[in-house]
C-alpha positions as CSV (number, residue, x, y, z in Angstrom):
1,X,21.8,7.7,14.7
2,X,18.4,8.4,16.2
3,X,18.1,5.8,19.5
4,X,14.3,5.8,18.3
5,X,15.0,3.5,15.6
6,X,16.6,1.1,18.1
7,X,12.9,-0.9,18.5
8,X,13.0,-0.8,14.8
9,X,16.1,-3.1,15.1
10,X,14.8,-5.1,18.0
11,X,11.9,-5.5,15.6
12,X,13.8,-7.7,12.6
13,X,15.3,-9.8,15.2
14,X,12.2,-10.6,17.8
15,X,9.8,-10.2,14.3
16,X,8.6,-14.2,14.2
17,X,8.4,-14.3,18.1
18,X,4.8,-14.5,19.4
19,X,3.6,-10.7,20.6
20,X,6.4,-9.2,18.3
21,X,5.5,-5.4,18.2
22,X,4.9,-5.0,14.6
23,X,6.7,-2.5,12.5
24,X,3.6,-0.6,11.2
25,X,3.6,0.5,15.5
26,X,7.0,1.3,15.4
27,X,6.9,3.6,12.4
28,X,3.8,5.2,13.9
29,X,5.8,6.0,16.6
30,X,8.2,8.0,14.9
31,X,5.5,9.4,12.5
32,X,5.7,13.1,12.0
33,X,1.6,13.3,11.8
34,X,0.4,10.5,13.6
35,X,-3.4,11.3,12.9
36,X,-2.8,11.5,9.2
37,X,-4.0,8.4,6.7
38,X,-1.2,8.5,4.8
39,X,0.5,8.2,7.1
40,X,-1.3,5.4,8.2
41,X,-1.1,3.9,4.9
42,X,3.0,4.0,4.5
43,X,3.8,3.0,7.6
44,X,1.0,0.0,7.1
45,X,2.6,-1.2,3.8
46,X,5.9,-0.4,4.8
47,X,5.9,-2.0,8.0
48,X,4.3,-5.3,6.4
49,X,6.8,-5.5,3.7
50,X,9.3,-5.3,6.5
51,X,8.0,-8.3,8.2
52,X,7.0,-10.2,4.9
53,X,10.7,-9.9,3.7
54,X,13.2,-8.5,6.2
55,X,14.1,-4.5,7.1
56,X,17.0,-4.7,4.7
57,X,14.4,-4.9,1.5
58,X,13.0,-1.9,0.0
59,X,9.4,-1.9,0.9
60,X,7.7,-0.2,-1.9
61,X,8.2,-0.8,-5.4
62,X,9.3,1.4,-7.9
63,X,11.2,3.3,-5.3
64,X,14.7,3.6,-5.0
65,X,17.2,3.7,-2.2
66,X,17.4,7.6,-2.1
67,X,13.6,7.9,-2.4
68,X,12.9,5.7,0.2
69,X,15.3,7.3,2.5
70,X,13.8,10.8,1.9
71,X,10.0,9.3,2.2
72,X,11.0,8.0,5.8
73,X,12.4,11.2,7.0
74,X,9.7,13.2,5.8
75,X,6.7,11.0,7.6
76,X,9.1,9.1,10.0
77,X,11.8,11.0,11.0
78,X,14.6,8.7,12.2
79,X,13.7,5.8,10.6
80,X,15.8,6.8,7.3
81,X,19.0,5.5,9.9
82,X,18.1,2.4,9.6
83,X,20.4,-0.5,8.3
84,X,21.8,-0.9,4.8
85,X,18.4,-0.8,2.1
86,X,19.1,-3.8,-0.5
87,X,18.5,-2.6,-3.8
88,X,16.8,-6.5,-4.9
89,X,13.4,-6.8,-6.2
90,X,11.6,-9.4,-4.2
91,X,10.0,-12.9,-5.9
92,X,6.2,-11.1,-5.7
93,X,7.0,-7.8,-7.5
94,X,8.6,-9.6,-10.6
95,X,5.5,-11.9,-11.1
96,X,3.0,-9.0,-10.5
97,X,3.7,-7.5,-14.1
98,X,0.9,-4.9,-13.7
99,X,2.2,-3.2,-10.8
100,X,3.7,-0.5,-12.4
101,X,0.3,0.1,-14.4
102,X,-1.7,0.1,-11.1
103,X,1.3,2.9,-10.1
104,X,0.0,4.9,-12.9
105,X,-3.5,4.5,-12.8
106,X,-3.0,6.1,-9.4
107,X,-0.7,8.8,-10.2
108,X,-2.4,9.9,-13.1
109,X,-5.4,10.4,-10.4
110,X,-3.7,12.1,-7.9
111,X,-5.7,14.7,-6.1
112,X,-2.5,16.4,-5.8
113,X,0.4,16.1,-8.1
114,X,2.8,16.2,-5.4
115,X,5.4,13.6,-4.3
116,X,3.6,12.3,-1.3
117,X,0.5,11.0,-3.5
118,X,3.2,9.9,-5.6
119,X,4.9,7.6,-2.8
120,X,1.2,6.3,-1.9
121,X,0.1,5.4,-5.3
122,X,3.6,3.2,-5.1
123,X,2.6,1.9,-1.8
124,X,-1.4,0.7,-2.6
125,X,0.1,-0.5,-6.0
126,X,2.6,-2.9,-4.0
127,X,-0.1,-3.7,-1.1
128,X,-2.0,-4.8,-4.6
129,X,0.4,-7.9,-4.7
130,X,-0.8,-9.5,-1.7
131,X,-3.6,-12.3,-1.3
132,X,-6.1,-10.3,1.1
133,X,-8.5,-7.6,1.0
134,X,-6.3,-4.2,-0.4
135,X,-7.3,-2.5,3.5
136,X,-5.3,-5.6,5.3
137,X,-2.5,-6.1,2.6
138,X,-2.2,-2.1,3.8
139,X,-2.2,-3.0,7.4
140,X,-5.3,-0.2,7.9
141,X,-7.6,-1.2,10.9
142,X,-10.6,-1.1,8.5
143,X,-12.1,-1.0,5.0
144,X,-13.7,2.7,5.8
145,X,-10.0,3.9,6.0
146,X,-9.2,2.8,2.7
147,X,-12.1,4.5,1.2
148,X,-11.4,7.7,3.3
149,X,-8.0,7.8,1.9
150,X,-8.9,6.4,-1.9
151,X,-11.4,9.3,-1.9
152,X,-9.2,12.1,-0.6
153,X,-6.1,11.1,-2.5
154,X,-7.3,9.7,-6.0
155,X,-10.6,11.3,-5.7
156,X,-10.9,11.0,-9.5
157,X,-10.9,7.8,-9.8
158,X,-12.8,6.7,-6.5
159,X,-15.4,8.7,-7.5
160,X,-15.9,6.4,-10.3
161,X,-16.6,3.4,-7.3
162,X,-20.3,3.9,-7.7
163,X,-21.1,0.8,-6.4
164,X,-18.9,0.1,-3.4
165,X,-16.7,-2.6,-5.3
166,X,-13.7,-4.3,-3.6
167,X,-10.8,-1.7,-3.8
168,X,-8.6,-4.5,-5.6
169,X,-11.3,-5.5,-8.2
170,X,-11.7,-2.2,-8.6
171,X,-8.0,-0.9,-9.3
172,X,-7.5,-4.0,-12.1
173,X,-11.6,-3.7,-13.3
174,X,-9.9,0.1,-13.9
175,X,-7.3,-1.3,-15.7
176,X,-8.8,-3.2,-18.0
177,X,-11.2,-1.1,-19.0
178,X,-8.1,1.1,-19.7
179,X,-6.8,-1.4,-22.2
180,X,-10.2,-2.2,-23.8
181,X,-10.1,-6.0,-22.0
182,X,-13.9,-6.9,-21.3
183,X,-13.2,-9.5,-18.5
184,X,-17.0,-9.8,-17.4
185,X,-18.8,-12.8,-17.7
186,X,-22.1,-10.8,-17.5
187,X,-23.4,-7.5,-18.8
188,X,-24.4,-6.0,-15.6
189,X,-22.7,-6.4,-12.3
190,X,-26.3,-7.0,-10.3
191,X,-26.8,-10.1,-12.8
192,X,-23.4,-11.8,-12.3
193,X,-22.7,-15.1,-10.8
194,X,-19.2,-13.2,-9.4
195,X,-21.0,-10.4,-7.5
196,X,-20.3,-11.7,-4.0
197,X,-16.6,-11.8,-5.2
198,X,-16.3,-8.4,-6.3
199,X,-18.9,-6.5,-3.8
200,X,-19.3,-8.7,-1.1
201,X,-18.3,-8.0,2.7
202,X,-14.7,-7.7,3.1
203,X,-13.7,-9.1,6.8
């Protein structure tokens, strides 16, 4: 077993304490590209997941044990040694029915049809469940990262952002246009009562 995961141990017992290095740290320690934002991005919604719901739970849905074990030794070589992974599907991924159509939005965007756009369309599709802004439910220091990364990896469908929307709103505005659901109240974004909700400043 690689002592470097030892802190990632440490972690799940000290992880309610006050000043409780977070997980998201610990993984970027072991990260294989530090500097990389997708990097960035796994161990962000990795690391959260861990803290939300213990190091035992598989952090990204739609992602088996095996998977998961081979994503962590690719980006974060050592953390794959880590305790038994629970194969249970926490309480938030069984009421967030769309998740698996926010995975394929993604994916069918990929800039590159490769297997580690595939594990991050899986990760921003499970930061998706949470209740703040996509760039915090992905543990990122700041909005701009998300759109660096949303523009390099799914550039096909960020492109389509012309007007700087809120990553969430945009993802699920995306899907329902996809399923021919009009869920605007008004016929032009600039005009809506919502706007501040769907383009305002996201802190």
């Amino acid at each position: 077993m690689d002592t470097r995961t030892e802190p990632l141990k440490d972690c799940a017992v000290s992880a309610t304490r006050p000043g409780a290095v977070s997980f998201r740290s610990l993984l970027m320690r072991l990260a294989r590209d530090p500097e990389s934002t997708l990097t960035h991005a796994l161990a962000g919604v990795i690391g959260r997941r861990w803290r939300q719901h213990g190091l035992h739970r598989l952090p990204l849905h739609g992602l088996d044990t095996a998977t998961t074990r081979r994503l962590l030794t690719r980006h974060f070589p050592g953390a794959e040694w880590l305790p038994d992974l629970w194969l249970d599907t926490p309480e938030d991924f069984v009421e967030a029915i769309e998740i698996d159509d926010v995975v394929t939005l993604l994916a069918d965007h990929r800039t590159q049809a490769d297997e580690d756009n595939l594990w991050l369309a899986h990760a921003v599709a499970t930061a998706c469940v949470g209740a703040d802004h996509l760039w915090q439910d992905m543990d990122l220091p700041d909005r701009s990262m998300l759109s660096a990364l949303m523009h390099d990896h799914f550039t096909t469908l960020a492109v389509r952002n012309t007007q700087d929307m809120k990553w969430k709103k945009f993802l699920y505005l995306q899907l329902c246009e996809r399923a021919d659901i009009r869920v605007c109240k008004s016929p032009s974004c600039g005009a809506c009562t919502d706007y501040v909700a769907c383009f305002g400043p996201e802190e």
